[in-house]
PyMOL Python script that loads the backbone (N, CA, C, O; Angstrom):
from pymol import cmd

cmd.read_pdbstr("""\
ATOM      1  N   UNK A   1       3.069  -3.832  21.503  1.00  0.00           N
ATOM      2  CA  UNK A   1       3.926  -4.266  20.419  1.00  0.00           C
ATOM      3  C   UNK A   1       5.363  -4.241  20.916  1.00  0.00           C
ATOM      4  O   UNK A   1       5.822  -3.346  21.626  1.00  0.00           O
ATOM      5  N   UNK A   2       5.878  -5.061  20.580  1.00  0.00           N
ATOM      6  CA  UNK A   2       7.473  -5.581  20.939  1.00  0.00           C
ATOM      7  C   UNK A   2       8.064  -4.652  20.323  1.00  0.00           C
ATOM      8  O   UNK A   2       7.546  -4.170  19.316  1.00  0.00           O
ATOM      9  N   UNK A   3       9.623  -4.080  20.937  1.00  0.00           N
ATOM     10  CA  UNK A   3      10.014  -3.255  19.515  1.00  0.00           C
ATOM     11  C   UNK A   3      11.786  -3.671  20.324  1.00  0.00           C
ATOM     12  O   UNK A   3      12.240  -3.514  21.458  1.00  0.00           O
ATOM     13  N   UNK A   4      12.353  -4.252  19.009  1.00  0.00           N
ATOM     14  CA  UNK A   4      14.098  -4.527  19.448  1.00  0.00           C
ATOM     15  C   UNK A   4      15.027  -4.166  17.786  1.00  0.00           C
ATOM     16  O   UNK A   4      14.612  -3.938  16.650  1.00  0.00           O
ATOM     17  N   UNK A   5      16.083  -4.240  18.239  1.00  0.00           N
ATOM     18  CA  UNK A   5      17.255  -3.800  17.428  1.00  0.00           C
ATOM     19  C   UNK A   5      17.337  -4.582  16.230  1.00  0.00           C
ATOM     20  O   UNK A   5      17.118  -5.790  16.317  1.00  0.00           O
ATOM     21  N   UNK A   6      17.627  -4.055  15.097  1.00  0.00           N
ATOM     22  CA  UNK A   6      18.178  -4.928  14.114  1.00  0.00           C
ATOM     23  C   UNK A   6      19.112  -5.835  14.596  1.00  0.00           C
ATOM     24  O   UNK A   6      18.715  -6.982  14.394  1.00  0.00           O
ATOM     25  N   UNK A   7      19.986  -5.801  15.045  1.00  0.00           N
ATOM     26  CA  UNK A   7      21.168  -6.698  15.402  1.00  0.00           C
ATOM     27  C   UNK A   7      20.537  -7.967  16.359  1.00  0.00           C
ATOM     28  O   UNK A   7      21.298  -8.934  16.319  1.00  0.00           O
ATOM     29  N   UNK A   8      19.446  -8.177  17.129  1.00  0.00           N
ATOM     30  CA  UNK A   8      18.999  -8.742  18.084  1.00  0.00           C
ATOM     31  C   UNK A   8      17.481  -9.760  17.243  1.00  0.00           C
ATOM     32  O   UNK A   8      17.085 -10.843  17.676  1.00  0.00           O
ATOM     33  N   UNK A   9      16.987  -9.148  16.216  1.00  0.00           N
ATOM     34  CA  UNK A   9      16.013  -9.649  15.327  1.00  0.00           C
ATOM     35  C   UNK A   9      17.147 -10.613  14.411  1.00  0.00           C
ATOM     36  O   UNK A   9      16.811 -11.793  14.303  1.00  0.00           O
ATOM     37  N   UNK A  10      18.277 -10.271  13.837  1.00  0.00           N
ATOM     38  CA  UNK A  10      18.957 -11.161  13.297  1.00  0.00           C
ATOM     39  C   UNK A  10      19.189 -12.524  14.108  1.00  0.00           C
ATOM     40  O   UNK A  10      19.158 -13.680  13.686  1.00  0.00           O
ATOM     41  N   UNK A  11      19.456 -11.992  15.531  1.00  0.00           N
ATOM     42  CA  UNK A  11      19.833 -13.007  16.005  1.00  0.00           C
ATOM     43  C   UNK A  11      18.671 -14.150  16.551  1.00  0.00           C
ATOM     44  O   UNK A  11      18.738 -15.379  16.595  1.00  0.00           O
ATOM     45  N   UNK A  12      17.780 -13.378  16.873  1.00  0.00           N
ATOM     46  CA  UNK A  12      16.324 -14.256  16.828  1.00  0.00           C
ATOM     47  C   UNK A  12      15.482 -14.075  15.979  1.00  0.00           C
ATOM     48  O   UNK A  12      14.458 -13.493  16.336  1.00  0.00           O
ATOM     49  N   UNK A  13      15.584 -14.404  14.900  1.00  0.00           N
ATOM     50  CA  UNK A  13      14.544 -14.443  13.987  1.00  0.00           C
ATOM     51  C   UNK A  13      13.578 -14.725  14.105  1.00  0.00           C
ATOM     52  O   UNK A  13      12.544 -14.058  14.131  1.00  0.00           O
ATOM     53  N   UNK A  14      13.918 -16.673  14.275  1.00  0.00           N
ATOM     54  CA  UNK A  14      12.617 -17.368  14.689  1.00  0.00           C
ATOM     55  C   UNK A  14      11.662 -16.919  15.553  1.00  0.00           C
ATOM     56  O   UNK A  14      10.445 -17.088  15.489  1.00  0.00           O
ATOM     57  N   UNK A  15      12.472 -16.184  16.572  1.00  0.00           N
ATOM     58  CA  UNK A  15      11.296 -16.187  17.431  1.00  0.00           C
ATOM     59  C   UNK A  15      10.343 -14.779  17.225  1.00  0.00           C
ATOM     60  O   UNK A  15       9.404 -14.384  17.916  1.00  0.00           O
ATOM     61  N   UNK A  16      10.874 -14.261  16.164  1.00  0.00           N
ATOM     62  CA  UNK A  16      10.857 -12.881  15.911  1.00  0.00           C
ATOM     63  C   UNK A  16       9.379 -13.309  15.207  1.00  0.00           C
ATOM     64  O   UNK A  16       8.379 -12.593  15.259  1.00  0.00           O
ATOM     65  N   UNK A  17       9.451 -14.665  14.517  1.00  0.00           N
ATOM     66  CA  UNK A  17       8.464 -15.172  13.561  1.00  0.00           C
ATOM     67  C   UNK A  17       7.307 -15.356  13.849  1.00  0.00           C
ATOM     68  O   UNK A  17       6.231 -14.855  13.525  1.00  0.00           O
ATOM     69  N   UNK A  18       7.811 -16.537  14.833  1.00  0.00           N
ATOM     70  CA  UNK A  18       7.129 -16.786  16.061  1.00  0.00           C
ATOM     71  C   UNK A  18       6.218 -16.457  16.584  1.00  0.00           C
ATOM     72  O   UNK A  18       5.169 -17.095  16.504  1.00  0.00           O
ATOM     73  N   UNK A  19       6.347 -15.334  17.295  1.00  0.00           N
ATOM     74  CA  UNK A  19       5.576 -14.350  17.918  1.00  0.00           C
ATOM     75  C   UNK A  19       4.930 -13.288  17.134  1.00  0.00           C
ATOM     76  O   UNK A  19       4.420 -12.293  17.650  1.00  0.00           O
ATOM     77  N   UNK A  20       4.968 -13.537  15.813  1.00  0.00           N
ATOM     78  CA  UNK A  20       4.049 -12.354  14.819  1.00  0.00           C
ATOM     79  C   UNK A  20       2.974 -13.604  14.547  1.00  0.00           C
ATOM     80  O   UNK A  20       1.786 -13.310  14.683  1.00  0.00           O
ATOM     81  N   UNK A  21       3.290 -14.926  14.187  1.00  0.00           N
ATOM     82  CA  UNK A  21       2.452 -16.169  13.745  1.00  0.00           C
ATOM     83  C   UNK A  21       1.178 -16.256  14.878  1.00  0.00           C
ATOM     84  O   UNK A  21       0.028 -16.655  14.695  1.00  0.00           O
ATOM     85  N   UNK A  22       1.835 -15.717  16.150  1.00  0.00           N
ATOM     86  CA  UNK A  22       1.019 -15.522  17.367  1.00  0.00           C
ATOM     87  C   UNK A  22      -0.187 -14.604  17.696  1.00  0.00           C
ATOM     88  O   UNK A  22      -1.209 -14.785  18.358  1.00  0.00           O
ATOM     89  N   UNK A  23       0.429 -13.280  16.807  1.00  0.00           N
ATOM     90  CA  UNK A  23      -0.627 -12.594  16.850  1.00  0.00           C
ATOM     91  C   UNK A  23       0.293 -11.284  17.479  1.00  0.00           C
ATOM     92  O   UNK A  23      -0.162 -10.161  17.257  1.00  0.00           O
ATOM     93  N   UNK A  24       1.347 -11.375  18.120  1.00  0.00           N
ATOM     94  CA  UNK A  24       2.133 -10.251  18.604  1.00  0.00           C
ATOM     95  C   UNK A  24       3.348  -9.313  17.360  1.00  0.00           C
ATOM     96  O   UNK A  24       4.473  -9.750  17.598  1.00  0.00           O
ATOM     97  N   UNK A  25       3.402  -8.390  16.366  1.00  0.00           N
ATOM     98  CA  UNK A  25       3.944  -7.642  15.877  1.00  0.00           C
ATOM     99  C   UNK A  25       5.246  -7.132  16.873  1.00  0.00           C
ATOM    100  O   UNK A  25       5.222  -6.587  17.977  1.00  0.00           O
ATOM    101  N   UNK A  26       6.256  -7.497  16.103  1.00  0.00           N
ATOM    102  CA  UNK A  26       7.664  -6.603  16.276  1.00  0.00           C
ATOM    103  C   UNK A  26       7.705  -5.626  15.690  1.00  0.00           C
ATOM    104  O   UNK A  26       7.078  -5.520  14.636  1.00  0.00           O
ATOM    105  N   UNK A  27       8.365  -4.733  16.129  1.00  0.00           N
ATOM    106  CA  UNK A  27       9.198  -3.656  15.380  1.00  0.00           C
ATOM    107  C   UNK A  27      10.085  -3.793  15.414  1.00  0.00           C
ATOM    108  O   UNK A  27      10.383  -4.517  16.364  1.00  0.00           O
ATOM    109  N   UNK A  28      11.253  -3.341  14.588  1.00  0.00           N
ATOM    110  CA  UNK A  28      12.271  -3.412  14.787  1.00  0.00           C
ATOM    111  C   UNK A  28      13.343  -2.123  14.178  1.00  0.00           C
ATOM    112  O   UNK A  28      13.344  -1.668  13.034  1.00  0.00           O
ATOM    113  N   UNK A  29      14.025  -1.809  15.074  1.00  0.00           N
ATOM    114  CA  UNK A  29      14.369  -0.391  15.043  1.00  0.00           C
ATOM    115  C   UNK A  29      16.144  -0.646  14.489  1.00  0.00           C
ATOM    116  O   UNK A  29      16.931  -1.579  14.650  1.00  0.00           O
ATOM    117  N   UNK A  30      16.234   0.599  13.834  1.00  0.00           N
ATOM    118  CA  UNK A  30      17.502   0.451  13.107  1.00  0.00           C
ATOM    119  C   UNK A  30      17.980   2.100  13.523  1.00  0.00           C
ATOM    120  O   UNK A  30      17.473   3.170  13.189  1.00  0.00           O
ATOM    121  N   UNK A  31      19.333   1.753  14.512  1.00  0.00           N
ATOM    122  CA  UNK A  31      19.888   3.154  14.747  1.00  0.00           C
ATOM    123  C   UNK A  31      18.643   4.243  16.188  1.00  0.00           C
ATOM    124  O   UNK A  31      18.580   5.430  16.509  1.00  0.00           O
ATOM    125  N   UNK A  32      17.997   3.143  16.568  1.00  0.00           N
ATOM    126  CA  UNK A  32      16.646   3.558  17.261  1.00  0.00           C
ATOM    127  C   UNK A  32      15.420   4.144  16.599  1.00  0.00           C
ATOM    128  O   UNK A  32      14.581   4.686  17.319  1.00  0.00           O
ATOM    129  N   UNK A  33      15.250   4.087  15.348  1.00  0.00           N
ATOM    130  CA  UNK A  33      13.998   4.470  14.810  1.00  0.00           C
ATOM    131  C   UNK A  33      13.662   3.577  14.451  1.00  0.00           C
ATOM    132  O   UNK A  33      14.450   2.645  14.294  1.00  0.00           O
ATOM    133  N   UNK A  34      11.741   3.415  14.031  1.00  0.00           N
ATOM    134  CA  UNK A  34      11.260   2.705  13.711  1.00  0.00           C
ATOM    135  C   UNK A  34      11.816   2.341  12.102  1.00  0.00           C
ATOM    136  O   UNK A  34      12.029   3.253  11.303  1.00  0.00           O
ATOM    137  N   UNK A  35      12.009   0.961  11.765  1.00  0.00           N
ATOM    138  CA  UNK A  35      12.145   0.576  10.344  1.00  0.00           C
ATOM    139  C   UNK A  35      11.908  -0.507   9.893  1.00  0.00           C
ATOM    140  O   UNK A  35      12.416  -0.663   8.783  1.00  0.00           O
ATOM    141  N   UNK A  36      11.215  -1.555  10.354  1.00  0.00           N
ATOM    142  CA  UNK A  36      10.130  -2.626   9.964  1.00  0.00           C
ATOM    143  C   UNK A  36       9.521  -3.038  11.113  1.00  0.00           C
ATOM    144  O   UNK A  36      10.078  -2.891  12.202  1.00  0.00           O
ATOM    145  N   UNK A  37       8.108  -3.691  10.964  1.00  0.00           N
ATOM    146  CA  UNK A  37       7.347  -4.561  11.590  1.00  0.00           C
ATOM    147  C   UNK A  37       6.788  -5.747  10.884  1.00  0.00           C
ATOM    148  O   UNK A  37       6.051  -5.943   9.918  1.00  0.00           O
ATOM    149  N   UNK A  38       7.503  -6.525  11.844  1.00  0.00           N
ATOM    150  CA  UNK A  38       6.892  -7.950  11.480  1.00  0.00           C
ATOM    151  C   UNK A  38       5.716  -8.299  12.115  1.00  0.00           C
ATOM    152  O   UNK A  38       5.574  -8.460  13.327  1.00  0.00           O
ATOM    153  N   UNK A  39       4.752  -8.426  11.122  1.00  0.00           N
ATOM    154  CA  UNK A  39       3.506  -9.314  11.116  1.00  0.00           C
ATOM    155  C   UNK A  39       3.115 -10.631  10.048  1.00  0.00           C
ATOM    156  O   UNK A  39       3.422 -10.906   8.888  1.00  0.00           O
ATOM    157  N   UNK A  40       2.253 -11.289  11.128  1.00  0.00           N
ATOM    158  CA  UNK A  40       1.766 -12.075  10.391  1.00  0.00           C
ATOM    159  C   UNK A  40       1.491 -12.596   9.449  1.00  0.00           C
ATOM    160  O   UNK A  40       0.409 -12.127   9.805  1.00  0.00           O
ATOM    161  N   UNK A  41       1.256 -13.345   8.156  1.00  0.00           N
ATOM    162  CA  UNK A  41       0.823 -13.315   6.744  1.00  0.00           C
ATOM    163  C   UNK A  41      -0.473 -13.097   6.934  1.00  0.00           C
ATOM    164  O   UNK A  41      -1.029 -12.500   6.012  1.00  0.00           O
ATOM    165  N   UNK A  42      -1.174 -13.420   7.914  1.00  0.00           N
ATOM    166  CA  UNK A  42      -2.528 -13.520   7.739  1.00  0.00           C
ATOM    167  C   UNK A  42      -2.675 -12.127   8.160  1.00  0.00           C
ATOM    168  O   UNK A  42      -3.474 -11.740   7.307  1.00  0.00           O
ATOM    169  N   UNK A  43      -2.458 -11.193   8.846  1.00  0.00           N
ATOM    170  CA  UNK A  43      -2.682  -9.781   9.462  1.00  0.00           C
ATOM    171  C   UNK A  43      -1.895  -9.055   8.223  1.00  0.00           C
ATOM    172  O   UNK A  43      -2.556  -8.138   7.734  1.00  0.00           O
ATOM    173  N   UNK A  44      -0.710  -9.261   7.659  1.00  0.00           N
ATOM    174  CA  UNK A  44      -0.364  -8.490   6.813  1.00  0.00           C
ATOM    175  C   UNK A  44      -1.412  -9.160   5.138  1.00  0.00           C
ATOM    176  O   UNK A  44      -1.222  -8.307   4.272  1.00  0.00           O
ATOM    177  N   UNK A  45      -2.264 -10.228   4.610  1.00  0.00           N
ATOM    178  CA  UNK A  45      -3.352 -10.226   4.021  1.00  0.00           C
ATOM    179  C   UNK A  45      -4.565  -9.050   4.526  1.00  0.00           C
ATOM    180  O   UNK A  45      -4.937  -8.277   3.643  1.00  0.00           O
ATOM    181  N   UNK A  46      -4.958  -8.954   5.407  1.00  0.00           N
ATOM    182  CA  UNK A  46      -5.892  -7.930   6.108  1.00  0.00           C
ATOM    183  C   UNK A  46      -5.427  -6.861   5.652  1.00  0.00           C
ATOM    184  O   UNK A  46      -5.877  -6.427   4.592  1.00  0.00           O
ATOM    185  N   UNK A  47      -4.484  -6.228   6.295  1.00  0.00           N
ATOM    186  CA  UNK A  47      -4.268  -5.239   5.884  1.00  0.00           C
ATOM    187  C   UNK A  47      -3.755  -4.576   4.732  1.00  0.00           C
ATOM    188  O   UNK A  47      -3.508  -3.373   4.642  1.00  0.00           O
ATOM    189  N   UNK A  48      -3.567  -5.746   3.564  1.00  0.00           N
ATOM    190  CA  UNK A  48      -3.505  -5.599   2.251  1.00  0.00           C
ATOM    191  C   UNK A  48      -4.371  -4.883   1.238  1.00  0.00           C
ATOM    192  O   UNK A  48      -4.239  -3.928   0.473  1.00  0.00           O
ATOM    193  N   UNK A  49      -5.622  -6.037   1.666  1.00  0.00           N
ATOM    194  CA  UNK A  49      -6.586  -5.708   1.067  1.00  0.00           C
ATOM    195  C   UNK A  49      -7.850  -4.593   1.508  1.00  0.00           C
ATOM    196  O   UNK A  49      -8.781  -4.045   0.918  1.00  0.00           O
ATOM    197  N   UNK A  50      -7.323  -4.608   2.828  1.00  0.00           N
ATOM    198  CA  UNK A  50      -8.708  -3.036   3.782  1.00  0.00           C
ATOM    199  C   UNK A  50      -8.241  -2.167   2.566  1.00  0.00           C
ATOM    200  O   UNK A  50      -9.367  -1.713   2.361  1.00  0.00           O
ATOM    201  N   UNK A  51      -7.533  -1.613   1.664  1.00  0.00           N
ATOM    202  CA  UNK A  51      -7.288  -0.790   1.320  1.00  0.00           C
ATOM    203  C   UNK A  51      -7.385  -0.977  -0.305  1.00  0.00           C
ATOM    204  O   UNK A  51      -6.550  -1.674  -0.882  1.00  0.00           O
ATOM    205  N   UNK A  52      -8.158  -0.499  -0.825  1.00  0.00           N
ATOM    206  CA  UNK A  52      -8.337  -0.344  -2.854  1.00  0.00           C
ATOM    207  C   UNK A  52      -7.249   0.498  -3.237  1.00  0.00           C
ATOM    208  O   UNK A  52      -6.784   1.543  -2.780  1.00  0.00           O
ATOM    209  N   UNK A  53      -6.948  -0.301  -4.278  1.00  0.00           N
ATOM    210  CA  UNK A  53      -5.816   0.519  -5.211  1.00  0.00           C
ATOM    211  C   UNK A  53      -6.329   2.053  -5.567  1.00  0.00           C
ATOM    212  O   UNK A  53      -7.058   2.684  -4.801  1.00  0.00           O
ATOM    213  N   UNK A  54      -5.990   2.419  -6.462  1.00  0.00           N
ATOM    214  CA  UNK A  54      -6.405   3.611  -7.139  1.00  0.00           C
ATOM    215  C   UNK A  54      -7.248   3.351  -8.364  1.00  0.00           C
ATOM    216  O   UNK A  54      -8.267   3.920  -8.758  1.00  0.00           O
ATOM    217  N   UNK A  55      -6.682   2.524  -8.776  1.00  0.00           N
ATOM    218  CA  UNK A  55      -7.192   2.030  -9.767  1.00  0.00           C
ATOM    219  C   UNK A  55      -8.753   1.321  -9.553  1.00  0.00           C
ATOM    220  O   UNK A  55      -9.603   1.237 -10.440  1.00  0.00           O
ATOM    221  N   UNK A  56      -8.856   0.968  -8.523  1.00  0.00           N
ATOM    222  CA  UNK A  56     -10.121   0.059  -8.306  1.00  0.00           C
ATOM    223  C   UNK A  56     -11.345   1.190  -8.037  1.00  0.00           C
ATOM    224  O   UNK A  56     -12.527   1.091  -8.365  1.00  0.00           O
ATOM    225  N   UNK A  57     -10.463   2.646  -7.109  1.00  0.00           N
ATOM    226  CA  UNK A  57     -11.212   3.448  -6.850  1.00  0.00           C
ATOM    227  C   UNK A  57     -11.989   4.269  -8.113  1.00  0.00           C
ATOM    228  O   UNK A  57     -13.219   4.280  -8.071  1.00  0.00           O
ATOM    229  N   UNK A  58     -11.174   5.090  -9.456  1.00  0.00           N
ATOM    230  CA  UNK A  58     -11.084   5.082 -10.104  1.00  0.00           C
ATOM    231  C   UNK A  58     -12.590   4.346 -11.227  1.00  0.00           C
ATOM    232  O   UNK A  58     -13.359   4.882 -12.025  1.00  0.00           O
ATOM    233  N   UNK A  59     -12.463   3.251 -10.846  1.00  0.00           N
ATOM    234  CA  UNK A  59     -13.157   1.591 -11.454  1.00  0.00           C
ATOM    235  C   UNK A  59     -14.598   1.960 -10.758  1.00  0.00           C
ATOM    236  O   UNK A  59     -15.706   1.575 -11.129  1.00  0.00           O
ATOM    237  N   UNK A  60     -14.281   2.810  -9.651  1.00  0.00           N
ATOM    238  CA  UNK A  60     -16.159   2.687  -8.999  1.00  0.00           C
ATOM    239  C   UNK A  60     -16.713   3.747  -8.818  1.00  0.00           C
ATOM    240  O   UNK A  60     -17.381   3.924  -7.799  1.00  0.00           O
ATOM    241  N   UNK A  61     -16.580   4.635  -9.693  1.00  0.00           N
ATOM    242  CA  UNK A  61     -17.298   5.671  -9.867  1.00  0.00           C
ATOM    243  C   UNK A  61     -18.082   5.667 -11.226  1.00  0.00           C
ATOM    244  O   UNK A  61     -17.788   5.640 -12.421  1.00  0.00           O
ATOM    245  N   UNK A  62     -19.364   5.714 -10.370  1.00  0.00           N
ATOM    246  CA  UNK A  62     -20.274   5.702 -11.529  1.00  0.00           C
ATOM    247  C   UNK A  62     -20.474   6.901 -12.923  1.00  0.00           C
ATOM    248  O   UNK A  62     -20.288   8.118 -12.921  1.00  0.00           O
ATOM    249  N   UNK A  63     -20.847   6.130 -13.856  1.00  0.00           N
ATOM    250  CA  UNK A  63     -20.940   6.893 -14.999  1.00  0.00           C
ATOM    251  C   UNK A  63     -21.403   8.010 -14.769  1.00  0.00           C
ATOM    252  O   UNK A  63     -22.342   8.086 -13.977  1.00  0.00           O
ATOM    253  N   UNK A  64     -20.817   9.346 -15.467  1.00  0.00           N
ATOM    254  CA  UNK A  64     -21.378  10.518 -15.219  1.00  0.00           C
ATOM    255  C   UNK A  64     -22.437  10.973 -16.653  1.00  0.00           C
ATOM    256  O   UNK A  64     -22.241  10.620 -17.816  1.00  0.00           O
ATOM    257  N   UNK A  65     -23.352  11.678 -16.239  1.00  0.00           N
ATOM    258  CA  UNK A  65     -24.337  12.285 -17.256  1.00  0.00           C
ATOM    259  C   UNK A  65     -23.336  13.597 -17.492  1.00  0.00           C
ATOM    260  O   UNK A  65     -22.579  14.049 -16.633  1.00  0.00           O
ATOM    261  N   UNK A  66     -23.465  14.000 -18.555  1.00  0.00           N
ATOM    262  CA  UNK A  66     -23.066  14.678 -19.730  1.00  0.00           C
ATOM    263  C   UNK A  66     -23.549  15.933 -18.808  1.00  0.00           C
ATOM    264  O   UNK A  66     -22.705  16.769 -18.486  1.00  0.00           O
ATOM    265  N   UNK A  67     -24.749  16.057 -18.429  1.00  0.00           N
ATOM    266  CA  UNK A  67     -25.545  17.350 -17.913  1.00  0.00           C
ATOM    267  C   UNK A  67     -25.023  17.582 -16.187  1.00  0.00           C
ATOM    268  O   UNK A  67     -25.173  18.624 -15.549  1.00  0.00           O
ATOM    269  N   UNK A  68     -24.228  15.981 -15.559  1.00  0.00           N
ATOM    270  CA  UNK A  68     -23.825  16.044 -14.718  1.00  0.00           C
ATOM    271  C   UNK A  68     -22.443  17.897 -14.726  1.00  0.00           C
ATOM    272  O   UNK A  68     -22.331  18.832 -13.933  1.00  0.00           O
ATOM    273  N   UNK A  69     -21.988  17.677 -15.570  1.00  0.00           N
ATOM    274  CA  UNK A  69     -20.752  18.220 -15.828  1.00  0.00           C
ATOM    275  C   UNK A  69     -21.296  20.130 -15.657  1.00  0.00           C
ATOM    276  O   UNK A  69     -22.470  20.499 -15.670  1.00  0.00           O
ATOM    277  N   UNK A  70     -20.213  20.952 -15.526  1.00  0.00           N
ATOM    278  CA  UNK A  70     -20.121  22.384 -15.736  1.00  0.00           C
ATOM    279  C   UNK A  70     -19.987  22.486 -17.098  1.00  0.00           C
ATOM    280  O   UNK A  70     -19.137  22.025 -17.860  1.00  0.00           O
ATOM    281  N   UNK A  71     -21.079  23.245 -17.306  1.00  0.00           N
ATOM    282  CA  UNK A  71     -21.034  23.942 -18.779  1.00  0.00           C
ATOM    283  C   UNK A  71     -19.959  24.325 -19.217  1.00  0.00           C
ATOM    284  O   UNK A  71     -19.470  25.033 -18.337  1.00  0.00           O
ATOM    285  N   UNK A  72     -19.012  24.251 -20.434  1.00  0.00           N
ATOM    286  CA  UNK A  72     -18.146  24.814 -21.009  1.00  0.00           C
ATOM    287  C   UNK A  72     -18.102  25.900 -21.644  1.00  0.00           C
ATOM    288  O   UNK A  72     -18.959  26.182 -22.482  1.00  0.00           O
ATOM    289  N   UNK A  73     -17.074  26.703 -21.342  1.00  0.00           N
ATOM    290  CA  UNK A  73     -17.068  28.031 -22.175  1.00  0.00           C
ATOM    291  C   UNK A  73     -16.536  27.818 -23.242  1.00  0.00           C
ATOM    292  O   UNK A  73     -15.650  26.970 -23.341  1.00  0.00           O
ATOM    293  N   UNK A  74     -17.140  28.843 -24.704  1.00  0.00           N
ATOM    294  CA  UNK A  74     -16.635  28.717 -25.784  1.00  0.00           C
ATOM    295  C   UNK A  74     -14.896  28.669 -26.023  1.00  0.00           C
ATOM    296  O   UNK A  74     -14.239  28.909 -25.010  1.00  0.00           O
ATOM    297  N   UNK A  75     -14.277  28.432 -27.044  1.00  0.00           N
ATOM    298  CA  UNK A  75     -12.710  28.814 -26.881  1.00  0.00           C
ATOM    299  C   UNK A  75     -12.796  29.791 -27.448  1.00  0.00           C
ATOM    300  O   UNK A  75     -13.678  30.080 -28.257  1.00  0.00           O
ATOM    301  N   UNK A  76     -11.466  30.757 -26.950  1.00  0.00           N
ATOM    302  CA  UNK A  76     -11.076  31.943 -27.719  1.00  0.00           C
ATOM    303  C   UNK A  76     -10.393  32.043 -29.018  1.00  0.00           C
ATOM    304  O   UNK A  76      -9.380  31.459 -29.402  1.00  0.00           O
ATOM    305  N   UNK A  77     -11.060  32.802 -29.555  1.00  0.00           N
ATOM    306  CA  UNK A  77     -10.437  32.665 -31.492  1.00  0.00           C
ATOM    307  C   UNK A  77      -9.146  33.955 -31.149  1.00  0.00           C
ATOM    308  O   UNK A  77      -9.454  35.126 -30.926  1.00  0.00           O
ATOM    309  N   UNK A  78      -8.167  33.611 -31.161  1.00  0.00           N
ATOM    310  CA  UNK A  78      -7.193  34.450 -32.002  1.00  0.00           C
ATOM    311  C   UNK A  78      -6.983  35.151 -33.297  1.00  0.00           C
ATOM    312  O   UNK A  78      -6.427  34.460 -34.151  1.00  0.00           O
ATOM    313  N   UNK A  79      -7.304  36.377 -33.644  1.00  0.00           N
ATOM    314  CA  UNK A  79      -7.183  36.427 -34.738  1.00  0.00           C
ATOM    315  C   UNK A  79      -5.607  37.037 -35.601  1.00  0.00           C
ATOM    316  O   UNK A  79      -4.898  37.948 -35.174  1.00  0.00           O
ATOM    317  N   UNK A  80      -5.450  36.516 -36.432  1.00  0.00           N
ATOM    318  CA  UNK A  80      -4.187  36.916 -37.359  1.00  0.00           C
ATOM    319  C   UNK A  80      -4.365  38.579 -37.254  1.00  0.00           C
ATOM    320  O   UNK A  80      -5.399  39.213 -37.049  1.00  0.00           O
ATOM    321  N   UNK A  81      -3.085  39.034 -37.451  1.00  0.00           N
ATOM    322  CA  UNK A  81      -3.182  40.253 -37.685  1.00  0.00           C
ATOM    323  C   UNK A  81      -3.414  40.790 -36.610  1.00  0.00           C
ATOM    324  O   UNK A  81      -3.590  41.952 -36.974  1.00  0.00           O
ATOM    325  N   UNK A  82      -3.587  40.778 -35.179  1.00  0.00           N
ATOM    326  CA  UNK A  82      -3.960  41.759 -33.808  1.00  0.00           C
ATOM    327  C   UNK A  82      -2.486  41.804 -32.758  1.00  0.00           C
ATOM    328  O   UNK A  82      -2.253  42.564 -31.818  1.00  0.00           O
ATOM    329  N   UNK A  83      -1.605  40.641 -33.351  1.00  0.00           N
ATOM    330  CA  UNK A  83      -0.515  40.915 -32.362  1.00  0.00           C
ATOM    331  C   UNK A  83       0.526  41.019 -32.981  1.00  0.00           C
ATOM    332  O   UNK A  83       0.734  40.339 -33.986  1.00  0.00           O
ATOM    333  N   UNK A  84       1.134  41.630 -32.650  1.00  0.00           N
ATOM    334  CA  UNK A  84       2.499  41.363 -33.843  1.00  0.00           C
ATOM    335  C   UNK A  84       3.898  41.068 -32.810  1.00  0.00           C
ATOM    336  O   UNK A  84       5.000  40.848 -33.312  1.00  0.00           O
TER     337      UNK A  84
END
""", "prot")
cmd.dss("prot")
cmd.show_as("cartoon", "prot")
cmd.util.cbc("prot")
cmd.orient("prot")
């Protein structure tokens, strides 16, 4: 993976484009750390969807039986008059 400067991705964009359309990912570093990579639409689709929301996860768990569950303990009655 390619990895160049913010200041140097401005200045080549295109080719910055280019070469992700290709199949090759930039990085591009700001101050020398990593802080974007450009990929593909079609590689950044992939890697969109490899991954379920929460919600979807959530969505696929099957119905639970009632007997599935831990027994509940009764609640505790408070009674008037024991604390003051």
């Amino acid at each position: 993976m390619k990895e160049i400067q913010l200041r140097e991705a401005k200045a080549t964009l295109s080719a910055v484009v280019e070469a992700a359309q290709n199949g090759e990912p930039t990085t591009i570093t700001k101050r020398g750390r990593p802080a974007a990579v450009v990929v593909s639409h079609a590689e950044w689709t992939k890697l969109k969807t490899r991954a379920p929301s929460f919600a979807d996860l959530l969505l696929a768990v099957p119905p639970l039986d009632p007997k599935d569950l831990p027994a509940r303990r009764p609640a505790r009655v408070v009674r008037k008059g024991r604390f003051k």
